[in-house]
N, C-alpha and C positions, 0 to 999 in steps of 0.2 A: 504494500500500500504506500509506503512513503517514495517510489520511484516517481508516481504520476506528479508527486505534491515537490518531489524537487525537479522535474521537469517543467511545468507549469511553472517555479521561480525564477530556473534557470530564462526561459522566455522571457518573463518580466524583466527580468536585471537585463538582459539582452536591447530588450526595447528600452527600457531606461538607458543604458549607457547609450543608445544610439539617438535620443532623445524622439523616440519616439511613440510615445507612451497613449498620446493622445489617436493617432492613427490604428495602431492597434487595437484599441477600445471601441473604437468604431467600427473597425473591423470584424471584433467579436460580435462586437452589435448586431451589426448586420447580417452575420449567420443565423441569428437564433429570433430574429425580428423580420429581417427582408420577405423576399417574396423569390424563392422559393427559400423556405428555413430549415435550416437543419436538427431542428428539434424534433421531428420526424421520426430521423436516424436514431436520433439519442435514446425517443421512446423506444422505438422497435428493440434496440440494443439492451435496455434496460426490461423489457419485457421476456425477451429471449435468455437474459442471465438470472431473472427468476425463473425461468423455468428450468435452470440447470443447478439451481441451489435444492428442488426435491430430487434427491438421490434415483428413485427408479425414474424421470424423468430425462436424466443430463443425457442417454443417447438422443431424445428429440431435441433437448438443446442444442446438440454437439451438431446435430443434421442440419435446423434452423439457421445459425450460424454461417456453416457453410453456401448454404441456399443465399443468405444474405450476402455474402462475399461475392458470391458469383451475379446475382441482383446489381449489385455496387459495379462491377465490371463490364457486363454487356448491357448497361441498362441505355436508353437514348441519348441520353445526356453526352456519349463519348469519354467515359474516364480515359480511355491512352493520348486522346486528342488535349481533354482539357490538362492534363498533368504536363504531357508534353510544352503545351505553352508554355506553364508555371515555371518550371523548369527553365524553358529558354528564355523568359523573359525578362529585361534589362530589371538592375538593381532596385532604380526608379522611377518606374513605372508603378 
């Protein structure tokens, strides 16, 4: 449990030293507020890891999951197109 809480810091100190604190914020923002939001994902994820905390259940979690994974990768949206952008795209932009 403490990896996600010193990852999440490490980000913060990241965007603090590079002063940009504000930008980021809004960034988050707009994941979990915009149109299309990603709180979607978060439910699905969080509904799918109860279902793998009742013990005879976690094979359908473990199936679920994977279903999701593959969901996430061929889904319209393009995940290899739009990563690739991220990826190649200038510092600041």
């Amino acid at each position: 449990m403490a990896w996600p809480v010193l990852l999440i810091g490490l980000v913060l100190i990241i965007a603090g030293f590079r002063g940009e604190t504000d930008k980021f914020a809004e960034t988050v923002k707009e994941d979990f507020t915009g149109r299309p939001n990603f709180l979607y994902w978060v439910a699905a994820v969080f509904a799918i890891g109860s279902l793998g905390a009742v013990k005879p259940l976690r094979p359908v979690s473990d199936g679920l999951f994977v279903l999701l994974i593959v969901v996430l990768i061929l889904s319209n949206r393009g995940f290899f197109a739009s990563l690739s952008q991220q990826i190649n795209a200038p510092a600041g932009a």
